[in-house]
Backbone and ligand atoms as CSV (ligand in chain L), in Angstrom:
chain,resi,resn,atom,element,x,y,z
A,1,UNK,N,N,-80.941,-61.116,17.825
A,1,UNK,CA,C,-79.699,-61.672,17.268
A,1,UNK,C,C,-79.180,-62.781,18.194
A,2,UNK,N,N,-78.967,-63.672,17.838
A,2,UNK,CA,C,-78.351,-65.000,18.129
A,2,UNK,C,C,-76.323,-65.221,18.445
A,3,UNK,N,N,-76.260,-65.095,19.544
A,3,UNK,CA,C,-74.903,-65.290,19.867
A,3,UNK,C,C,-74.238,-66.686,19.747
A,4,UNK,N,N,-73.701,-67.307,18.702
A,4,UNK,CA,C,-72.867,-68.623,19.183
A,4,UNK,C,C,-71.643,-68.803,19.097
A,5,UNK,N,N,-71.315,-69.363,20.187
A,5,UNK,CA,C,-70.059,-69.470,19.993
A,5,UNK,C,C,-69.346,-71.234,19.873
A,6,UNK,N,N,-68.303,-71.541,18.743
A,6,UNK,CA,C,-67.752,-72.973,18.656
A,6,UNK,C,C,-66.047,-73.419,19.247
A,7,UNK,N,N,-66.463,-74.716,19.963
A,7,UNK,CA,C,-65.544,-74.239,20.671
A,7,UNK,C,C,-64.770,-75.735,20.205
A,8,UNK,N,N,-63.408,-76.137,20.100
A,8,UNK,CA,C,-62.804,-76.909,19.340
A,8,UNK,C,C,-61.405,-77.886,20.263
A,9,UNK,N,N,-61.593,-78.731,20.604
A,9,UNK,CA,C,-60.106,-78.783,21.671
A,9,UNK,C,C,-59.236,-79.188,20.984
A,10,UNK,N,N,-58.288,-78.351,21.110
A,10,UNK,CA,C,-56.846,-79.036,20.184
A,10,UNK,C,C,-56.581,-79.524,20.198
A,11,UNK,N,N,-55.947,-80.332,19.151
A,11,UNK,CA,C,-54.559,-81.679,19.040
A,11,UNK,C,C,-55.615,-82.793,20.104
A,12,UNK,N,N,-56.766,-83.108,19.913
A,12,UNK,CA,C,-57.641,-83.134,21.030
A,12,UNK,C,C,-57.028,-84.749,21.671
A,13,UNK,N,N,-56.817,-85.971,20.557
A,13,UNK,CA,C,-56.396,-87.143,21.693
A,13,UNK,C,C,-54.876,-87.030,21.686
A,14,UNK,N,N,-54.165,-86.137,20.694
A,14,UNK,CA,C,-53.023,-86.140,20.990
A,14,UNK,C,C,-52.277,-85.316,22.317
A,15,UNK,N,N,-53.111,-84.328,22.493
A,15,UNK,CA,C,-53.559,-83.749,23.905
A,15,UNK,C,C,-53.217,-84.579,25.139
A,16,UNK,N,N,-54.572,-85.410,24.967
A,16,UNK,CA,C,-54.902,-86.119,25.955
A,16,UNK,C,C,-53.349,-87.554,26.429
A,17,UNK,N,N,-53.176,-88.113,25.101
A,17,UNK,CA,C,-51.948,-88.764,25.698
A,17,UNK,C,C,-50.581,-87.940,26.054
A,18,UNK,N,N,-50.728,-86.639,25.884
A,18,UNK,CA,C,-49.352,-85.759,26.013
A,18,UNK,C,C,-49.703,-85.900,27.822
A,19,UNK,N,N,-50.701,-85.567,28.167
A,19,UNK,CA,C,-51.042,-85.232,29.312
A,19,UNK,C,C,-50.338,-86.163,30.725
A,20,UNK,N,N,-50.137,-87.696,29.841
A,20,UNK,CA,C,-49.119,-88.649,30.769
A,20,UNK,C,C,-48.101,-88.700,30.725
A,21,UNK,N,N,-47.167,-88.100,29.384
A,21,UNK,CA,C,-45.839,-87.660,28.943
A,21,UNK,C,C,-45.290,-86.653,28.542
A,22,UNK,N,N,-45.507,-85.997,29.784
A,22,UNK,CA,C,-44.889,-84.659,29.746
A,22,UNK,C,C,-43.426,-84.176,29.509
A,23,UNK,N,N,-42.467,-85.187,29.452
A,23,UNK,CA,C,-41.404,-85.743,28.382
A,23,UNK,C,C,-41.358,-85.147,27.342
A,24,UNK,N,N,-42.566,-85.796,26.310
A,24,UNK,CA,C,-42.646,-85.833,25.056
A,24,UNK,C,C,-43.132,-84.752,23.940
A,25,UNK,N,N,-43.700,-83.731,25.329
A,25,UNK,CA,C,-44.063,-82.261,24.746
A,25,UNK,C,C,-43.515,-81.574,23.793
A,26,UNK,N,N,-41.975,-81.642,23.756
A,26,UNK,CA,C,-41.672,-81.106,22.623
A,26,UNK,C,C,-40.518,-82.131,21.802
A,27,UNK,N,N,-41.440,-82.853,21.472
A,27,UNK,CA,C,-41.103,-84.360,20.525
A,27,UNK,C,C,-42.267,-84.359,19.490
A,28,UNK,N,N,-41.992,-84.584,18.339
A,28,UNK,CA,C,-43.336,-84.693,17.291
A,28,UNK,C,C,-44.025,-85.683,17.613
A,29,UNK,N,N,-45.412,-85.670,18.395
A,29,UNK,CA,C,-46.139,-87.154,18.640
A,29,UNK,C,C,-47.449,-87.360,18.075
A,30,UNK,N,N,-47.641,-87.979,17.372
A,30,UNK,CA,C,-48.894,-88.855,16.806
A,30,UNK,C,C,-49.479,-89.798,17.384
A,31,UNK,N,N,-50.855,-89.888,17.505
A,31,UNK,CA,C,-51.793,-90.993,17.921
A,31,UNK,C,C,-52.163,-91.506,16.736
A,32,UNK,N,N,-52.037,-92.475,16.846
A,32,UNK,CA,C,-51.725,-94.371,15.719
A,32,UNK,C,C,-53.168,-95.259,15.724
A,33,UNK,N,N,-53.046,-95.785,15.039
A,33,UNK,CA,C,-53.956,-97.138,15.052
A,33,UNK,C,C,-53.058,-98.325,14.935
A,34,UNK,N,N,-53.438,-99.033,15.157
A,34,UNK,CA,C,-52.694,-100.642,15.555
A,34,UNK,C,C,-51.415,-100.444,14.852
A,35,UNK,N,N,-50.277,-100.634,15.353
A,35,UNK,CA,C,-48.994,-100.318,14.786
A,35,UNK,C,C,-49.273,-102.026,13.956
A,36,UNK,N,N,-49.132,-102.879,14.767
A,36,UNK,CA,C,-49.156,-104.326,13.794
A,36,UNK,C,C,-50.098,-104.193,12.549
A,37,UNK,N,N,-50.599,-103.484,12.560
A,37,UNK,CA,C,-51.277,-103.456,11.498
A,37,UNK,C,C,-51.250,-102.996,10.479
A,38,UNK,N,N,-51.278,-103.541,9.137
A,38,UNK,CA,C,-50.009,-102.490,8.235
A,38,UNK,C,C,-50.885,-101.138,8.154
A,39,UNK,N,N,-52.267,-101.513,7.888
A,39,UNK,CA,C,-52.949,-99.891,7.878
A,39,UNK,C,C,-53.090,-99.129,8.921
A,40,UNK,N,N,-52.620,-99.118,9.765
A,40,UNK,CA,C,-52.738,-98.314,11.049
A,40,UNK,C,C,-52.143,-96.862,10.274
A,41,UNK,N,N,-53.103,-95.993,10.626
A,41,UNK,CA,C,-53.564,-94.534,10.173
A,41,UNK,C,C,-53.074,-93.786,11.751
A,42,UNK,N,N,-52.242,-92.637,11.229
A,42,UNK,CA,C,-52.695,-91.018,12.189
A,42,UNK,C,C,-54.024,-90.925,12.569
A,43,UNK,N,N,-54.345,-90.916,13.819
A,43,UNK,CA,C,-55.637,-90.346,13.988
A,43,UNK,C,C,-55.502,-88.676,14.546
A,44,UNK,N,N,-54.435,-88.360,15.203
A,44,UNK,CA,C,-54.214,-87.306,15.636
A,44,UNK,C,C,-52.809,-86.959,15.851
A,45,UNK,N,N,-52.366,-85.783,15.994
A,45,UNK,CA,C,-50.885,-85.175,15.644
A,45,UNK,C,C,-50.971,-84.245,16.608
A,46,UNK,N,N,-49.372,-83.815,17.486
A,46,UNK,CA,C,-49.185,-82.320,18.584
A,46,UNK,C,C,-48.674,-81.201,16.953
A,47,UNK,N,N,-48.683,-80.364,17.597
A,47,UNK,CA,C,-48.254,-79.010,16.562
A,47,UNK,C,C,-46.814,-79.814,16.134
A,48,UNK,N,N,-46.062,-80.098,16.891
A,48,UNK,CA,C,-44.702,-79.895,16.041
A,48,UNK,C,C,-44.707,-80.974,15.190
A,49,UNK,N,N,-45.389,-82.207,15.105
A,49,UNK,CA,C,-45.576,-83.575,14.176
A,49,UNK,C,C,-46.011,-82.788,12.543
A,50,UNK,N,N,-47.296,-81.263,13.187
A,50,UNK,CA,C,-47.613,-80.355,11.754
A,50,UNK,C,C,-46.724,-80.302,11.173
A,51,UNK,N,N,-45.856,-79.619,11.993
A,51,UNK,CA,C,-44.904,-78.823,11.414
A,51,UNK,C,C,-44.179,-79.297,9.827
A,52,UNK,N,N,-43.909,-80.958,10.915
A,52,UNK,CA,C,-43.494,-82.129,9.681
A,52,UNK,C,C,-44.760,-82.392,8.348
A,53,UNK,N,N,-45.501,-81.613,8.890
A,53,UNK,CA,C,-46.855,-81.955,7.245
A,53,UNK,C,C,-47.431,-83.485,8.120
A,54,UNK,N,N,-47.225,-83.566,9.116
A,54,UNK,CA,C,-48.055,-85.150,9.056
A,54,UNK,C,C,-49.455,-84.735,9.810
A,55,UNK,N,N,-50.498,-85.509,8.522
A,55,UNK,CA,C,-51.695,-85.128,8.584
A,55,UNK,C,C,-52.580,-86.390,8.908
A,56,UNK,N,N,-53.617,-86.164,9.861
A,56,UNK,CA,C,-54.401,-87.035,10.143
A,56,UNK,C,C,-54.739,-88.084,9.131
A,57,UNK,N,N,-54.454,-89.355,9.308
A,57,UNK,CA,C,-55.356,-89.959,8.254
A,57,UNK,C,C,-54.326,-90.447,6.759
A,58,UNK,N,N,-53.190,-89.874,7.328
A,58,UNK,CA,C,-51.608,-90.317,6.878
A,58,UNK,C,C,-51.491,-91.797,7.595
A,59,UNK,N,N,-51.346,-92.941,6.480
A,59,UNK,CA,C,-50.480,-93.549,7.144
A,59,UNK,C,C,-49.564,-93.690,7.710
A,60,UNK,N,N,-48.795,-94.745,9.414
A,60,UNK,CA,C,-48.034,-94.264,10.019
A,60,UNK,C,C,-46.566,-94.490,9.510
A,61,UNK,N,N,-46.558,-95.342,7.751
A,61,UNK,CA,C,-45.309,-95.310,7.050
A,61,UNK,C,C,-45.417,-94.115,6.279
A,62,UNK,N,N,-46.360,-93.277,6.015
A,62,UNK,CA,C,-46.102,-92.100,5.287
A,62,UNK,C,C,-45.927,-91.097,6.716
A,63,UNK,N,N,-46.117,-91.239,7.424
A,63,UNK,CA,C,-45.977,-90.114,8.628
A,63,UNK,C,C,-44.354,-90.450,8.904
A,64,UNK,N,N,-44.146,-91.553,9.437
A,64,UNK,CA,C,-42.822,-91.851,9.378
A,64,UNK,C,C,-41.736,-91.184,8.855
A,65,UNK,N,N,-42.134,-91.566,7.445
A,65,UNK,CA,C,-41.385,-90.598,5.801
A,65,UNK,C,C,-41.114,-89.053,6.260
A,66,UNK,N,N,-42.143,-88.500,6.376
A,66,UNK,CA,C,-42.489,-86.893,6.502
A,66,UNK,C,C,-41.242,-86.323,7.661
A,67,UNK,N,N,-41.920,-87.393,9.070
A,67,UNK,CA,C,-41.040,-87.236,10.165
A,67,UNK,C,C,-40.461,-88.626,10.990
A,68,UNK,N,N,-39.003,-88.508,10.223
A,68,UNK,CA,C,-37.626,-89.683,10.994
A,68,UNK,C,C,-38.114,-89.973,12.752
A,69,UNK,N,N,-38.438,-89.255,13.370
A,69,UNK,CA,C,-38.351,-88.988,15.053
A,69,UNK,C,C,-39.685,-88.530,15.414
A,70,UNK,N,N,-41.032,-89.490,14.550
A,70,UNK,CA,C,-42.010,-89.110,14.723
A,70,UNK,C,C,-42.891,-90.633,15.993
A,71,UNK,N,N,-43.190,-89.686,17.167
A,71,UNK,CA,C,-43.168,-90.754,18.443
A,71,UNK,C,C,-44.843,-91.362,17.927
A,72,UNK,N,N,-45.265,-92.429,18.206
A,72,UNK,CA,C,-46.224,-92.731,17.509
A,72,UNK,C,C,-47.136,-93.875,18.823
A,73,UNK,N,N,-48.055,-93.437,19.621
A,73,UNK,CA,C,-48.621,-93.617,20.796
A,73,UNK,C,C,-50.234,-94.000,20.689
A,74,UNK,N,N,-50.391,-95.171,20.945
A,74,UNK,CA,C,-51.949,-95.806,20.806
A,74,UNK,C,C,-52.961,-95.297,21.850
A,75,UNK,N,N,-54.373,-95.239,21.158
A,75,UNK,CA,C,-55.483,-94.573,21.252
A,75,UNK,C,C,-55.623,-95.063,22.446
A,76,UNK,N,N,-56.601,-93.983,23.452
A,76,UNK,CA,C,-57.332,-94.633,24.714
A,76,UNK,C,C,-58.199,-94.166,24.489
A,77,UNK,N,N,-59.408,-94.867,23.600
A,77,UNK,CA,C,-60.795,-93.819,23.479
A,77,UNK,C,C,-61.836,-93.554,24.646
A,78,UNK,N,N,-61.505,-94.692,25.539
A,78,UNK,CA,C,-62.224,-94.393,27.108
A,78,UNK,C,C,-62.232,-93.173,27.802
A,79,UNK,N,N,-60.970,-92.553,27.197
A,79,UNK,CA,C,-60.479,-91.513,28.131
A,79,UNK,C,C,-60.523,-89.982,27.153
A,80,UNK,N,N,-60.580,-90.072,25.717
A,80,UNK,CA,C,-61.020,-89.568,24.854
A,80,UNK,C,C,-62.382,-88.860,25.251
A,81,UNK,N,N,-63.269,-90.336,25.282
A,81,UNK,CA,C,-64.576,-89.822,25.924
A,81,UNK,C,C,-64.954,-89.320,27.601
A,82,UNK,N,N,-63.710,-89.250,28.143
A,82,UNK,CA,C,-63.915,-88.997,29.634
A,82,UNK,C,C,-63.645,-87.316,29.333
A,83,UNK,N,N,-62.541,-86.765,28.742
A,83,UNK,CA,C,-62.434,-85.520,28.524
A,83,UNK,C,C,-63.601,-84.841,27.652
A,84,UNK,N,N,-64.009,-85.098,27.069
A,84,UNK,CA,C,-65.092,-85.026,25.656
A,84,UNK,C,C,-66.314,-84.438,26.758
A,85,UNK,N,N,-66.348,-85.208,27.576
A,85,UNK,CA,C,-67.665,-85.429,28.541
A,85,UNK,C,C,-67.468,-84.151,29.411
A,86,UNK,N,N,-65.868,-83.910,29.975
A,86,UNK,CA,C,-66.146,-83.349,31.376
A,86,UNK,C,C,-66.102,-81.534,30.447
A,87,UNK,N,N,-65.341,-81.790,28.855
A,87,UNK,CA,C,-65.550,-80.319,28.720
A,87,UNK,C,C,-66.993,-79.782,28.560
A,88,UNK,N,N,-67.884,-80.799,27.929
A,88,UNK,CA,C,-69.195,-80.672,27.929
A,88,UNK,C,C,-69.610,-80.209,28.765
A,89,UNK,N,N,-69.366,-80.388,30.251
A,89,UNK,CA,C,-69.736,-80.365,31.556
A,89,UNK,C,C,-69.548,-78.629,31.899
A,90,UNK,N,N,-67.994,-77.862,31.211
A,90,UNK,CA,C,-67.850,-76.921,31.432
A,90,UNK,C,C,-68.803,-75.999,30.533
A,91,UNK,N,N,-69.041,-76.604,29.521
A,91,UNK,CA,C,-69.748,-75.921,28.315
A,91,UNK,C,C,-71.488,-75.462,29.074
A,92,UNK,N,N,-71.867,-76.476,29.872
A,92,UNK,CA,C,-73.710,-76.942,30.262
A,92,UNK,C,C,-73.361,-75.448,31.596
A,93,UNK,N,N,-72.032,-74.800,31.761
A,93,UNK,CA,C,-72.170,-73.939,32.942
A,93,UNK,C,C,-72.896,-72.966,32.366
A,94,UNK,N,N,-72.470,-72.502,31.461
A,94,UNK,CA,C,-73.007,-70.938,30.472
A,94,UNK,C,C,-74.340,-71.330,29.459
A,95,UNK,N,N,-74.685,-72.698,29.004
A,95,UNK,CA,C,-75.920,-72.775,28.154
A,95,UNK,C,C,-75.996,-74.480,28.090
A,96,UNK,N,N,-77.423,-74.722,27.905
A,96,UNK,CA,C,-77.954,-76.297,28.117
A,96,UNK,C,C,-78.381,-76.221,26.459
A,97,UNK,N,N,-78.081,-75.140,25.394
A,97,UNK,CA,C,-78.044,-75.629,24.139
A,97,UNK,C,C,-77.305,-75.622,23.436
A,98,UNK,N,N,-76.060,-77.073,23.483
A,98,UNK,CA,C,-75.062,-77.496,22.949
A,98,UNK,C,C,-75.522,-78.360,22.311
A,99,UNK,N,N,-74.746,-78.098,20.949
A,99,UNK,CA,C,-75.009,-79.289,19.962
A,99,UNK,C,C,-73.422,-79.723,19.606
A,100,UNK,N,N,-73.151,-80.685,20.097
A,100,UNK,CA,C,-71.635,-81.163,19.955
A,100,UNK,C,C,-71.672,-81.707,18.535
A,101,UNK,N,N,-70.540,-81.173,17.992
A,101,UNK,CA,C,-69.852,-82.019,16.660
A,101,UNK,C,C,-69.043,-83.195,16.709
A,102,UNK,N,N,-69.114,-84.491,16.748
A,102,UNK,CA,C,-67.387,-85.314,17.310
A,102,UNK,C,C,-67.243,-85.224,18.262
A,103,UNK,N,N,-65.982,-85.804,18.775
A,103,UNK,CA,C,-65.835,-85.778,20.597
A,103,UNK,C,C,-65.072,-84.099,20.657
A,104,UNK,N,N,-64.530,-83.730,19.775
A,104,UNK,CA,C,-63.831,-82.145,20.336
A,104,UNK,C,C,-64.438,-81.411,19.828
A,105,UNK,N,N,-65.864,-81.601,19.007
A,105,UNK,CA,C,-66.068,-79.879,19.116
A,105,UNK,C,C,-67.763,-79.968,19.327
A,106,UNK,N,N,-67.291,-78.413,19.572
A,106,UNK,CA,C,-69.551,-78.106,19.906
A,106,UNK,C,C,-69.732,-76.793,19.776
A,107,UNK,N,N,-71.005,-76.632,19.149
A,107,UNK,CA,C,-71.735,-75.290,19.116
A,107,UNK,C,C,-72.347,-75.092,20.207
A,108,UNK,N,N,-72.124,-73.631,20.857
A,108,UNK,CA,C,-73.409,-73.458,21.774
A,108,UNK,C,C,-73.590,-72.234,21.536
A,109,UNK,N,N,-75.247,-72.112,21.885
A,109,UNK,CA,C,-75.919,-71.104,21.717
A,109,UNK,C,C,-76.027,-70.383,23.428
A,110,UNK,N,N,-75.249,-69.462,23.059
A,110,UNK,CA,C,-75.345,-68.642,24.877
A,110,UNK,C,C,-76.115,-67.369,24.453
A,111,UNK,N,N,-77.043,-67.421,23.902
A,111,UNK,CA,C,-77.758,-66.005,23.542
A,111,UNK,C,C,-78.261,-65.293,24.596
A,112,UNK,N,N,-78.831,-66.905,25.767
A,112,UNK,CA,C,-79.299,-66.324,26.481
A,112,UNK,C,C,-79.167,-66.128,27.836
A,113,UNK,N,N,-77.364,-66.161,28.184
A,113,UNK,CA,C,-76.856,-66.368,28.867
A,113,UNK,C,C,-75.881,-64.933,28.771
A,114,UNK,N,N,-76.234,-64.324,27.881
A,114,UNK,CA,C,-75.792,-62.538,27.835
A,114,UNK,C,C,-76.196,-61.751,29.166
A,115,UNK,N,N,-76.925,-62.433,29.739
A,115,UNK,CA,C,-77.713,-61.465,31.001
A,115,UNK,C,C,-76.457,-61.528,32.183
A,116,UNK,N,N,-75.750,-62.661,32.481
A,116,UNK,CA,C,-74.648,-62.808,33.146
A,116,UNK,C,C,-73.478,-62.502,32.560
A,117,UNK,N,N,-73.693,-62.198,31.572
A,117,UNK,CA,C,-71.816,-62.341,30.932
A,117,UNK,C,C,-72.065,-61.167,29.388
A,118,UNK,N,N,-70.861,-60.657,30.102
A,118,UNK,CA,C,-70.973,-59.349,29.113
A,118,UNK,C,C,-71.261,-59.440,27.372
A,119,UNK,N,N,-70.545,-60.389,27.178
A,119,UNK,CA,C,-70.235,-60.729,25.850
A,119,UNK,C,C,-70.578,-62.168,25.351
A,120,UNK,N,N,-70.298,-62.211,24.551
A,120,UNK,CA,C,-69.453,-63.560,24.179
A,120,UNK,C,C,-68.341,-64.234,24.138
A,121,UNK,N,N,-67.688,-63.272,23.309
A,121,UNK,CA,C,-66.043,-62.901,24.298
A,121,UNK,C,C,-65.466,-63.365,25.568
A,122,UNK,N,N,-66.436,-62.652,26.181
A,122,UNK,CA,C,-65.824,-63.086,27.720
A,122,UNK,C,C,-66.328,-64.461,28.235
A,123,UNK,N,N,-67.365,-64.884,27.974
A,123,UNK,CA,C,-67.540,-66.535,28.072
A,123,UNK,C,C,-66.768,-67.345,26.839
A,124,UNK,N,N,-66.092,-66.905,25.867
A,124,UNK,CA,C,-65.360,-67.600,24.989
A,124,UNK,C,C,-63.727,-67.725,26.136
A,125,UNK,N,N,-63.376,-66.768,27.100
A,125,UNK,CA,C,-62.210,-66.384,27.763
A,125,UNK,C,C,-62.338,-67.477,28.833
A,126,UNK,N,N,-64.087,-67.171,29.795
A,126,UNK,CA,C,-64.192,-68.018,30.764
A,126,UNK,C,C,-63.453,-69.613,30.370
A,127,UNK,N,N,-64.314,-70.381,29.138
A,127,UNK,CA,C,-64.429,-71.459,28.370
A,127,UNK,C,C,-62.755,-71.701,28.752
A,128,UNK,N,N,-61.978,-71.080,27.255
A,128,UNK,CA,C,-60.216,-71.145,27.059
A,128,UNK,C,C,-60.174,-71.878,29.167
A,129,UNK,N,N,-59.821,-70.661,29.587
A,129,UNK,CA,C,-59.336,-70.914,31.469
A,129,UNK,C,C,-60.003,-72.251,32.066
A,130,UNK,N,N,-61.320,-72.478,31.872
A,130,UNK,CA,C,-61.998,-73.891,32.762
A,130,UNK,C,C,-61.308,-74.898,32.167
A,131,UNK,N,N,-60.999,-74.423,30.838
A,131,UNK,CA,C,-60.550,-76.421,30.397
A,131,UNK,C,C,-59.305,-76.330,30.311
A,132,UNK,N,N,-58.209,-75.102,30.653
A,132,UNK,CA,C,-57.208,-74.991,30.705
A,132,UNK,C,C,-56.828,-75.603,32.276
A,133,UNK,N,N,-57.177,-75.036,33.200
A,133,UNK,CA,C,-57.232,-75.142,34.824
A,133,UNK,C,C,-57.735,-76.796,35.158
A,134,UNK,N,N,-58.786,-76.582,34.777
A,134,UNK,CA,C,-59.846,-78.336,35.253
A,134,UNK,C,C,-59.383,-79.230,34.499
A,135,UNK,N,N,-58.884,-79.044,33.401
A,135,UNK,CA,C,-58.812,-80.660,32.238
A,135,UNK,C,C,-57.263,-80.466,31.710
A,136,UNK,N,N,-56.661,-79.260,31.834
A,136,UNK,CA,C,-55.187,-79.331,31.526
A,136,UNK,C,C,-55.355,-79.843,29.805
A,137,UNK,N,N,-56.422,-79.082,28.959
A,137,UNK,CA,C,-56.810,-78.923,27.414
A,137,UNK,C,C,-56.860,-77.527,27.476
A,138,UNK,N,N,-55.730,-77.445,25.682
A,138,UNK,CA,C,-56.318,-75.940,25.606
A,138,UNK,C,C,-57.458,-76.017,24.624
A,139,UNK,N,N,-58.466,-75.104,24.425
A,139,UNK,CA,C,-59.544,-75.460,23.499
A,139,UNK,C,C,-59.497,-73.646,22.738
A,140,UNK,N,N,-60.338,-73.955,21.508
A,140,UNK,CA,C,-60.219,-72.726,20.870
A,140,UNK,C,C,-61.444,-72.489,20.429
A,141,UNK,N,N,-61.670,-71.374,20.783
A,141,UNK,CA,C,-63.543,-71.081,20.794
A,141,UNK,C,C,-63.436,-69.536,19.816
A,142,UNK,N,N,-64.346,-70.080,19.091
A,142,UNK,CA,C,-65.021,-68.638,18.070
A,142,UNK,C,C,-66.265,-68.531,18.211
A,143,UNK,N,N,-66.308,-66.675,18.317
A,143,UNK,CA,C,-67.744,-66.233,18.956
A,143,UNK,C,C,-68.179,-65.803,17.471
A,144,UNK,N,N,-69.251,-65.639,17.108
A,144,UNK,CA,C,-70.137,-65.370,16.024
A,144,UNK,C,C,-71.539,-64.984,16.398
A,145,UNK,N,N,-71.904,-64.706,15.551
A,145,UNK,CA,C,-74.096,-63.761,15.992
A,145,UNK,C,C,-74.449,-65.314,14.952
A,146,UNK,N,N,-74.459,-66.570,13.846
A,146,UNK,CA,C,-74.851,-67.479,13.573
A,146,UNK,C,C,-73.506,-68.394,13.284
A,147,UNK,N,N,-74.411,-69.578,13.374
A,147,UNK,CA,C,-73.729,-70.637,13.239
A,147,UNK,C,C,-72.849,-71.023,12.108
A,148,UNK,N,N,-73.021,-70.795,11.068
A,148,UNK,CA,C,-71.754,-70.856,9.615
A,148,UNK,C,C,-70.883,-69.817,10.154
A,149,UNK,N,N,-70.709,-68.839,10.812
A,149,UNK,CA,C,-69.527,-68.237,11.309
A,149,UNK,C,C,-68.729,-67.968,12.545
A,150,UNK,N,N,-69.097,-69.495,13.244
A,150,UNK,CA,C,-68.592,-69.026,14.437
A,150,UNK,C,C,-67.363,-69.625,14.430
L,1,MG,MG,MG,-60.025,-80.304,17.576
């Protein structure tokens, strides 16, 4: 039987720019595409922007609409991919067969990495703490025996 577990980082670039405005934590904030631009789209939302229904991929005059006091903060995909990379990095500790989805998420197969670690579980726990501690991301990992259910 095959252990995998998927692991997902939240609010993942909206995350990442909260991380310089620690201010703005509990302010509804969205990551934008070119404000001058009339189509500039949501690319990403913190929980409380949800709250307002504003959904990725909302324009930032329909996000606006949804939420009056919705803070609206441009992409750094350099740094997108710097986090992307270093959780990878935490992921390659427990198994070297990751198959990443996008920059926030990845499957890995730790089947055979049960010999050190009780569970899955408990390397789904390790996972949560390294990128909580090292990268200041929370990430959300589901353990499963195959891949359509992890
Ligand atoms: Mg995510």
């Amino acid at each position: 039987m095959r252990t995998i577990l998927h692991s997902d980082l939240n609010n993942f670039f909206a995350s990442v720019e909260l991380k310089k405005f620690p201010e703005l934590r509990d302010k509804p904030v969205a990551v934008g595409g070119d404000e001058q631009q009339r189509h500039g789209i949501v690319l990403a939302k913190n929980e409380i922007a949800k709250k307002f229904n504003v959904k990725t991929g909302d324009t930032l005059w329909q996000a606006r609409a949804k939420c009056p006091g919705l803070i609206v903060l441009p992409p750094h995909y350099d740094e997108y991919m710097h986090y992307s990379q270093a959780a990878r990095e935490i992921y390659y500790r427990f198994t070297d067969r990751i198959e990443p989805f996008g920059m926030d998420e990845a499957w890995l197969d730790v089947t055979h990495s049960l010999r050190l670690w009780q569970d899955g579980e408990e390397i789904a726990n390790e996972i949560r703490r390294l990128c909580r501690e090292e990268l200041g991301l929370t990430v959300s990992v589901g353990v499963s025996f195959n891949k359509v259910f992890a």
